[in-house]
C-alpha positions in Angstrom: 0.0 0.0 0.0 1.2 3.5 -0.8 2.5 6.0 1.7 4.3 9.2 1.8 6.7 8.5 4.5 9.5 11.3 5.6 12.7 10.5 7.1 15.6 12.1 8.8 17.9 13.1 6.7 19.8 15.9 7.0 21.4 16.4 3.4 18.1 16.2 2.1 16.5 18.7 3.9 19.4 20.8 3.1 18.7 20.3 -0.4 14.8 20.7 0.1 15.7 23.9 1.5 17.9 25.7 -1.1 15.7 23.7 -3.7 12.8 26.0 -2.0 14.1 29.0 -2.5 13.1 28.9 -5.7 9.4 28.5 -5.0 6.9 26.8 -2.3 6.9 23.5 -2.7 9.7 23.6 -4.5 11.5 21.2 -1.8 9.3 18.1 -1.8 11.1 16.2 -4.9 14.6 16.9 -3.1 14.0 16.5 0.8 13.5 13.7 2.6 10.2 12.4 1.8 9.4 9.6 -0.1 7.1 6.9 -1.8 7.0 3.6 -0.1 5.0 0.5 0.3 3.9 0.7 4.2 1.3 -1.3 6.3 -0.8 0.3 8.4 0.6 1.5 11.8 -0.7 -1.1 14.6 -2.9 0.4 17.6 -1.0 1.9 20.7 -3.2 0.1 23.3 -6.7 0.2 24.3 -9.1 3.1 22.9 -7.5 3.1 19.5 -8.8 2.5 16.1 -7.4 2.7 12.4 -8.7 4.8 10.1 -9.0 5.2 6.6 -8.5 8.6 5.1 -11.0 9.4 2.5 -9.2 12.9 2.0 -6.2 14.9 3.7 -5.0 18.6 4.1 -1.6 20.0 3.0 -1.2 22.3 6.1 1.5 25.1 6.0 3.3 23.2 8.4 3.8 20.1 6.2 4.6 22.6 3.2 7.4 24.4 5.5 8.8 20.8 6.4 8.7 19.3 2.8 10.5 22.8 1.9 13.2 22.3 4.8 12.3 25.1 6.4 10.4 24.6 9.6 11.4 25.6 13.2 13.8 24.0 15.3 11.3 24.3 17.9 9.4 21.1 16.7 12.9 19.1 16.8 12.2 17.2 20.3 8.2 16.9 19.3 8.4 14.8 16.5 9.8 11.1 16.0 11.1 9.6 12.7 10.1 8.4 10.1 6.2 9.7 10.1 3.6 9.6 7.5 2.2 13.6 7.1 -1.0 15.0 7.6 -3.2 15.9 10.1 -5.8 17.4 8.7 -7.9 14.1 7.8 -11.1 12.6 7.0 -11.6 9.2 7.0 -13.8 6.3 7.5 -13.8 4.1 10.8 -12.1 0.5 10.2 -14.2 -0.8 13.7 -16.9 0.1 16.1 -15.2 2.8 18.2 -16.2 5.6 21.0 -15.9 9.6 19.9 -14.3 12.4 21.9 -17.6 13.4 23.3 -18.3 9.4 24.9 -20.4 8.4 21.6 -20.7 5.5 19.8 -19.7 5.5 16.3 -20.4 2.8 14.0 -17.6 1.0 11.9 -17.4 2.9 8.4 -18.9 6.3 9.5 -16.7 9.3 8.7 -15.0 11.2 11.1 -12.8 14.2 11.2 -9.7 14.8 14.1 -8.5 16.8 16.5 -5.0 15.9 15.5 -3.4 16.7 18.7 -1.5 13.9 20.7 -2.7 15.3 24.5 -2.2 13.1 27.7 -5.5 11.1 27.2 -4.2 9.3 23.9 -0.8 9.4 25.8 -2.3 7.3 28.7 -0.9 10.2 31.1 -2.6 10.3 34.2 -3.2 13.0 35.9 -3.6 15.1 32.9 -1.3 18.1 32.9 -3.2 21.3 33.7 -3.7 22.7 30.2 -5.7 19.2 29.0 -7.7 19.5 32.3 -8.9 22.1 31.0 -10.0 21.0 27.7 -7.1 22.8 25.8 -5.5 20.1 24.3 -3.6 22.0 21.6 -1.6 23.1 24.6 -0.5 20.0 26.3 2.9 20.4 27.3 3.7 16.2 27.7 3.4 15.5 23.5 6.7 14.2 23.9 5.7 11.4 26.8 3.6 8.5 27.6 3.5 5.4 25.8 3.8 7.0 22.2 6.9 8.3 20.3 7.0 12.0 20.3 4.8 13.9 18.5 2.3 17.4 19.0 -0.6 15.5 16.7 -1.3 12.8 13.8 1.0 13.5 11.5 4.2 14.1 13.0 4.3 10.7 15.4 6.3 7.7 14.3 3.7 5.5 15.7 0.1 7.2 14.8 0.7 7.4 10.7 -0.9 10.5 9.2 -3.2 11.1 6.3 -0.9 11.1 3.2 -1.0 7.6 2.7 -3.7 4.5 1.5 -2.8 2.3 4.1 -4.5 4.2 6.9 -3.7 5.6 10.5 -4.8 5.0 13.8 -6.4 7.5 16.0 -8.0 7.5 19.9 -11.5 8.3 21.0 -10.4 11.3 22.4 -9.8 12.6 18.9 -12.6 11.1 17.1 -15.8 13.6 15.6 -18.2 11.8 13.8 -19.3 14.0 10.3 -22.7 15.1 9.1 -24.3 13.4 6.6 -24.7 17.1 4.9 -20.9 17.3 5.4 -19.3 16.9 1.8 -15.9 15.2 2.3 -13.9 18.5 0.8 -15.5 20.6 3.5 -15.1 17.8 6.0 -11.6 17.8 5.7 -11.1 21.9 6.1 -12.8 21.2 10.0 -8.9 21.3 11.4 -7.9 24.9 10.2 -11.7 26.1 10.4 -11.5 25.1 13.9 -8.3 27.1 14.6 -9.7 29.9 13.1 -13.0 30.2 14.8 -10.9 29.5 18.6 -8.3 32.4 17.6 -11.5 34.7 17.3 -13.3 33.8 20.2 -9.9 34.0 22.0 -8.9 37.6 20.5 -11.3 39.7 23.2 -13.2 41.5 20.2 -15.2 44.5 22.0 -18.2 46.1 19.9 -17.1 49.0 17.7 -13.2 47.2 17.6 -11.0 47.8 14.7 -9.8 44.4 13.6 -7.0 43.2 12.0 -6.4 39.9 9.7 -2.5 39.8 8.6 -2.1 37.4 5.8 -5.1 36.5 3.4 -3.6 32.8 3.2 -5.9 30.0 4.5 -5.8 30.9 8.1 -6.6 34.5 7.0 -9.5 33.8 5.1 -11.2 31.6 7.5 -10.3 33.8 10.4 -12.3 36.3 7.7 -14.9 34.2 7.4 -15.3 33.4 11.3 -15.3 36.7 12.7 -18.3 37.6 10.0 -20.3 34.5 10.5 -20.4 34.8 14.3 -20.8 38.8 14.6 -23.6 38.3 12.2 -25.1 35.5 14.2 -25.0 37.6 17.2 -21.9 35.3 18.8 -19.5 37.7 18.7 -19.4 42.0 19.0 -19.0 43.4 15.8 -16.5 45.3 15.1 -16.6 48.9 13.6 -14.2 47.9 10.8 -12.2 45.1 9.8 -8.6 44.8 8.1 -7.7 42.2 6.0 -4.2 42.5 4.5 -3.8 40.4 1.0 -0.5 39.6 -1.0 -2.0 37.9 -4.3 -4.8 38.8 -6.3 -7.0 35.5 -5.7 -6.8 36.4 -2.0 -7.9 40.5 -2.3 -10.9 38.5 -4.5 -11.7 35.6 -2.0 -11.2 38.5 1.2 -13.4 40.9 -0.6 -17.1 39.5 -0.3 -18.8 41.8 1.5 -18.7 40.0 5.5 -22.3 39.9 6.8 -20.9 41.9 9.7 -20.4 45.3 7.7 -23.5 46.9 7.1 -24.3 46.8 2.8 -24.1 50.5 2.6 -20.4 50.6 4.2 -18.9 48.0 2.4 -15.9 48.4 -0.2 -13.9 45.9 -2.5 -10.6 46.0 -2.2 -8.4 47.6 -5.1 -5.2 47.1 -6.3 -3.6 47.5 -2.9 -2.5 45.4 -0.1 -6.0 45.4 2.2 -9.5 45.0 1.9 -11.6 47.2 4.6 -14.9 46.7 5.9 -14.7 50.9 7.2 -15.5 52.6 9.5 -19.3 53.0 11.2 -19.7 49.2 9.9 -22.3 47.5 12.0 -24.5 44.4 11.3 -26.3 43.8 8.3 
């Protein structure tokens, strides 16, 4: 079965990383990933299940390590050789038991929450940040009875989505999907969900000015979340909001009018850098 496997390999990372220079992406033919025949990954320990991605996400993370250029901060929180991607949806090889204590029938489609936290660790007690329910920062990704790795994707033992052979994932990161859910908007739940938590967590007060830097994926569903939950009434709307856009495609995807900005207040970006919901915006 096919899998995209990456290895440590240090003159090929090098080489992914000058190769990159000349464009993103550029790096992947060069660095150290590669095209192998793999069997599935075999489950941790109690809890676990494989699963079979239908469809996976190229996140700018796996683009900066394909290109050789990621941070030096992920060195002690990932374990070689790993299959990429974390951003998956798949289809349940066996009866198994969701994040929220649900059943989920063998076959149905689910989504993760990629992160490798204490509870599919086997850590007990949970450190204080997955007590919480913040999982994204567990600060023991690099402990229990796994290999190190911060989610699916970057774990020598889990797999990850880039491959036909499957990956294996606990309950506690297990969402079932909608059957209204298509399986290209199923597999966008990862960075959706990071957008909509960095809004909720920004402290937006009515009348704010607001501020999207980058019009890249993140940018755009930030966008999108800030309008769809200030329109909804979840949120305060703000008086005017910023969106700051390198490329063409991006000034056209970040200019629809957000349902935020009142129709009378609204302006399409031109040929500058940011589109601008002005000022005295207020819900449509």
């Amino acid at each position: 079965m096919s899998t995209l496997l990456f290895e440590r390999s240090l003159p090929r990372f090098a080489a992914a990383r000058l190769a990159s220079s000349l464009g993103s992406g550029r790096g992947a033919g060069l660095g150290p990933l590669r095209l192998v025949d793999h069997g599935a990954p075999a489950l941790p320990g109690e809890g676990w299940v494989h699963v079979d991605p239908v469809l996976s996400g190229i996140c700018g993370s796996d683009l900066s390590t394909l290109d050789g250029r990621s941070s030096r901060y992920f060195e002690e929180i990932v374990s070689f050789p790993f299959v990429p991607g974390h951003e998956v949806v798949g289809h349940l090889s066996a009866d198994a038991v969701g994040a929220h204590g649900e059943p989920l029938a063998a076959g149905s489609r689910v989504v993760l929450q990629p992160v490798l936290g204490c509870a599919a660790r086997d850590i007990h007690p949970f450190c204080a940040a997955c007590t919480a329910g913040h999982v994204g920062n567990c600060g023991r990704v690099a402990f229990g009875h796994l290999r190190p790795g911060l989610q699916t994707g970057f774990c020598a033992d889990t797999g990850g989505g880039w491959s036909t052979t499957g990956l294996v994932a606990h309950s506690s990161q297990l969402f079932a999907v909608p059957a209204g859910l298509s399986d290209a908007d199923a597999v966008t739940t990862e960075p959706v969900a990071c957008a909509v938590h960095a809004v909720l967590s920004a402290g937006i007060r009515e009348g704010d000015v607001v501020a999207v830097v980058g019009a890249g994926t993140l940018g755009l569903t930030v966008t999108a979340a800030l309008a769809h939950l200030a329109a909804t009434g979840r949120l305060p709307a703000p008086r005017s909001l910023l969106v700051g856009a390198r490329y063409s495609h991006q000034r056209r995807l970040s200019s629809v009018r957000p349902k935020c900005c009142h129709p009378n207040s609204w302006r399409a970006p031109c040929a500058g850098t940011a589109t601008r919901c002005p000022t005295g915006a207020r819900p449509a």
